[in-house]
C-alpha positions as CSV (number, residue, x, y, z in Angstrom):
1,X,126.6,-20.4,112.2
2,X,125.3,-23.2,111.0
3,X,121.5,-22.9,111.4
4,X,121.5,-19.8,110.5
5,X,124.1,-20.0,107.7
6,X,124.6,-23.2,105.3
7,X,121.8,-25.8,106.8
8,X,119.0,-23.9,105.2
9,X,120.1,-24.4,101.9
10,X,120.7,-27.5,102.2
11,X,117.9,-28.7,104.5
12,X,115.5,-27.6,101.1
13,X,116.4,-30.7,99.4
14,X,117.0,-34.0,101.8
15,X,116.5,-33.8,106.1
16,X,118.9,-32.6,108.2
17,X,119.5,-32.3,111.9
18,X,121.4,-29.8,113.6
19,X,123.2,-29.9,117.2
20,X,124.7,-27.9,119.6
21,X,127.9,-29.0,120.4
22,X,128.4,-30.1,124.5
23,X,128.9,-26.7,126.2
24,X,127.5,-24.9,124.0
25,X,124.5,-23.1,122.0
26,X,121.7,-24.9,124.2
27,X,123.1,-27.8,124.9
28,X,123.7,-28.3,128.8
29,X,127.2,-27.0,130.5
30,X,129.6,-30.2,131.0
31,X,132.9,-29.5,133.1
32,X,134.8,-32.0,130.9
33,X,134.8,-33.8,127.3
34,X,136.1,-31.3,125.2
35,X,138.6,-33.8,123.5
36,X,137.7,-35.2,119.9
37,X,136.8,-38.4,121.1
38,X,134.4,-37.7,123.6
39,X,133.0,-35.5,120.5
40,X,132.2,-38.3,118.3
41,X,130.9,-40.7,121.1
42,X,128.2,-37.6,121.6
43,X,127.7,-37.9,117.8
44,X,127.2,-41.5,117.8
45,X,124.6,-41.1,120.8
46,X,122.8,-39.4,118.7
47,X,122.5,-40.7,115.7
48,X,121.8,-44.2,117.8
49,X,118.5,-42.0,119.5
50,X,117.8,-41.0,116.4
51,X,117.7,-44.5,115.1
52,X,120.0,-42.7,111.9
53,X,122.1,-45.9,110.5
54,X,123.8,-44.1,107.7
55,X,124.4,-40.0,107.3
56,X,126.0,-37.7,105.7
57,X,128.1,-35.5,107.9
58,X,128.9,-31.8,107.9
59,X,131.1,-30.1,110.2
60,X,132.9,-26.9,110.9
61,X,136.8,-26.7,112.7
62,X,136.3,-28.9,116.0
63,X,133.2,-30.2,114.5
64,X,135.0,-31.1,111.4
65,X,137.2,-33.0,113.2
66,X,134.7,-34.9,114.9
67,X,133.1,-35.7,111.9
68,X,136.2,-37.2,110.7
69,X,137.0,-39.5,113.9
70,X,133.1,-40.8,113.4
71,X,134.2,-41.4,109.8
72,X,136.9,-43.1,110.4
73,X,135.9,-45.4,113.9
74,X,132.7,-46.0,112.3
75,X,132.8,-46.0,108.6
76,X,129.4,-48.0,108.1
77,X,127.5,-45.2,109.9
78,X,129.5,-42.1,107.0
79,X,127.9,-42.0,103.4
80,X,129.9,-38.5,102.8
81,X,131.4,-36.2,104.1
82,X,132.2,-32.3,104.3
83,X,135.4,-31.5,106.4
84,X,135.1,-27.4,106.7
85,X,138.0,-25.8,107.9
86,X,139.7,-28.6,109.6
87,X,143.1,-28.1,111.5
88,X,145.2,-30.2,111.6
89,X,147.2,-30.8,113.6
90,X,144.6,-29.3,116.3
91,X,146.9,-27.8,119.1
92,X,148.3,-26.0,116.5
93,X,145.3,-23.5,115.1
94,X,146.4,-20.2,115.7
95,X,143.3,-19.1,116.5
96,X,143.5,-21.3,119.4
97,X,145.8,-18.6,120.8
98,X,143.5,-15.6,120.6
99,X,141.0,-18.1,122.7
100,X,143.5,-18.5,125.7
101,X,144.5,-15.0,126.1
102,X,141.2,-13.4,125.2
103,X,138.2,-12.4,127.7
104,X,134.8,-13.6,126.3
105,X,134.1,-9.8,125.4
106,X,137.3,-10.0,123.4
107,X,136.6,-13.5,121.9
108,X,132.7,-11.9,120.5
109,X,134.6,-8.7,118.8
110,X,137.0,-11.5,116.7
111,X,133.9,-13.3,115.2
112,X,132.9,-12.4,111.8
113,X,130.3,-9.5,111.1
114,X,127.2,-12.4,110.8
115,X,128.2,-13.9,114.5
116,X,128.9,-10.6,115.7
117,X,124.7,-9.9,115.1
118,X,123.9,-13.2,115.7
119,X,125.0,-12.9,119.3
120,X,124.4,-9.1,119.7
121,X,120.5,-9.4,119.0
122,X,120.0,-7.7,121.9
123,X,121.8,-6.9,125.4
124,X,120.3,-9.9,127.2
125,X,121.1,-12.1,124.4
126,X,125.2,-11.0,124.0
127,X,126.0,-11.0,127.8
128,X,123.7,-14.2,127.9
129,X,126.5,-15.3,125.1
130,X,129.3,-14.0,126.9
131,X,128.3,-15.8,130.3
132,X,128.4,-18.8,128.1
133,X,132.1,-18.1,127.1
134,X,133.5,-17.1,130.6
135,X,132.2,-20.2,131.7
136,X,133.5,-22.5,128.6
137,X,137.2,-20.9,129.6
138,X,136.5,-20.9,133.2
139,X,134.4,-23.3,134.2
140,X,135.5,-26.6,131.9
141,X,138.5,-28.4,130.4
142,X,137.8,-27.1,127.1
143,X,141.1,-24.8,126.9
144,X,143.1,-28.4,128.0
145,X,141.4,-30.6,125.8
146,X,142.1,-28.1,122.8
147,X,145.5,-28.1,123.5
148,X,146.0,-31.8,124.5
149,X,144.7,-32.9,120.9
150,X,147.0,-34.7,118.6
151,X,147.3,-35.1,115.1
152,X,146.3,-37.6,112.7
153,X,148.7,-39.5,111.4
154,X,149.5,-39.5,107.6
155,X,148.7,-43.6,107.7
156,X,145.5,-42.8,109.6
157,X,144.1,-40.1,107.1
158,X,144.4,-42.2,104.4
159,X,142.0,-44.8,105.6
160,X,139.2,-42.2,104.9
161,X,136.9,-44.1,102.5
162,X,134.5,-41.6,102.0
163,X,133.7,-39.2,99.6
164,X,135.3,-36.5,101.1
165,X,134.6,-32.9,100.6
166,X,137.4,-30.0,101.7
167,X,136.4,-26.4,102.0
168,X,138.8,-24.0,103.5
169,X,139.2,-20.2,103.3
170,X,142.0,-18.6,101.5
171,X,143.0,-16.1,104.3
172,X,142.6,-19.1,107.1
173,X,145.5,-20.6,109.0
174,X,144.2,-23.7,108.0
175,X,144.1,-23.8,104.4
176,X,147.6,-25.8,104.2
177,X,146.0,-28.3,105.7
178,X,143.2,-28.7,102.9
179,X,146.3,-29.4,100.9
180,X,147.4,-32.2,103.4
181,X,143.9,-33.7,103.3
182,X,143.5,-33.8,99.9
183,X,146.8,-35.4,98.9
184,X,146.1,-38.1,101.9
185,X,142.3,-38.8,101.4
186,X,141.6,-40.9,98.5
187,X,138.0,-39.5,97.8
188,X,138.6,-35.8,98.4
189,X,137.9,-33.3,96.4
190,X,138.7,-29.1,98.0
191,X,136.7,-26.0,97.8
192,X,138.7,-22.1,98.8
193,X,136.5,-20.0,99.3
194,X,137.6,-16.2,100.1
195,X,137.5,-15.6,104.0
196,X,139.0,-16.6,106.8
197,X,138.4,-19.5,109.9
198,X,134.8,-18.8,110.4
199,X,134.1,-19.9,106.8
200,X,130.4,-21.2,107.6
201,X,129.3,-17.9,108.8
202,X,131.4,-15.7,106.5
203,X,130.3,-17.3,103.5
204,X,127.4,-19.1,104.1
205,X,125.2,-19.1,101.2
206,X,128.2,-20.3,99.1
207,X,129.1,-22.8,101.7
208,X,125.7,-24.0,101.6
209,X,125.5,-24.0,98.1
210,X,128.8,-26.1,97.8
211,X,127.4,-28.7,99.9
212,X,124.3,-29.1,98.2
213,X,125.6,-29.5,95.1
214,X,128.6,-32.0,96.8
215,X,125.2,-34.2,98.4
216,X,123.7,-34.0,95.2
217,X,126.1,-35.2,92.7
């Protein structure tokens, strides 16, 4: 959603590196590490192979919140940083249920329009996509580690010394929370955007746009 969403746009001004989450995209199946933590310790790793000292970070719902544990356990390493559809607390993203009780057929109809084609570029490519999924729900502790996440406390959020920017969609479960974060982070500033979770895909140019001009200023 990313690669072939926001990054562009803002990739035309200043470097930036995308990744594939653990377990996902074309990163290499892991059984277990699905927790936040183990999230940003990945992050870290790479920035450190990367030699990167100081970044600006981007991230979407999970990713999101692992951007914000790196921010916060390693503030010299965060210039800025764009939370996108955070949710807060975690376990609690009602989404989350349509993930437990779905099949991966079910999980690729739910995705917005731009996923949808993303992943249905061709037969080999959408049950490729769905093998992927089946074996995410399956085959890891991705479903516990979702549910096992806790929140942030108020105390903890407001140790956030970044610039912080919120973008949430007006039709998300989330969007409270971009409320929540913005009264607790003392350098926020928050985007709505009409859509819903999957903000990054549904709205990408906008999203990327946002950002830009965020990185910019």
């Amino acid at each position: 959603s990313w690669y072939f969403g926001a990054a562009p746009i803002v990739a035309a001004s200043r470097p930036a590196v995308c990744y594939d989450l653990r377990g996902h995209g074309l990163s290499s199946h892991a059984a277990n590490g699905y927790d936040v933590g183990t999230g940003a310790r990945d992050l870290i790793a790479l920035l450190d192979s990367l030699k990167l000292q100081q970044v600006d970070l981007a991230g979407q719902s999970w990713g999101a919140l692992i951007c914000l544990r790196v921010a916060l356990e390693h503030p010299e390493r965060v210039r800025r940083l764009v939370l996108c559809e955070a949710p807060l607390p975690p376990s609690s993203l009602s989404e989350m249920a349509s993930i437990i009780s779905s099949d991966p057929q079910e999980l690729l109809d739910m995705l917005p329009e731009s996923l949808r084609e993303a992943f249905s570029g061709g037969k080999r490519r959408a049950i490729k996509a769905a093998r992927r999924l089946q074996r995410l729900l399956t085959e890891s502790t991705l479903l516990a580690d979702l549910k096992a996440e806790e929140d942030l406390a108020d105390e903890r959020l407001a140790e956030v010394s970044q610039e912080t920017l919120l973008l949430y969609g007006d039709e998300s479960s989330c969007r409270p929370v971009g409320d929540r974060l913005l009264k607790l982070l003392p350098k926020a500033s928050l985007k709505t955007l009409t859509g819903g979770h999957y903000l990054a895909a549904e709205r990408a140019a906008d999203v990327g746009a946002l950002i830009k001009e965020f990185l910019d200023g």
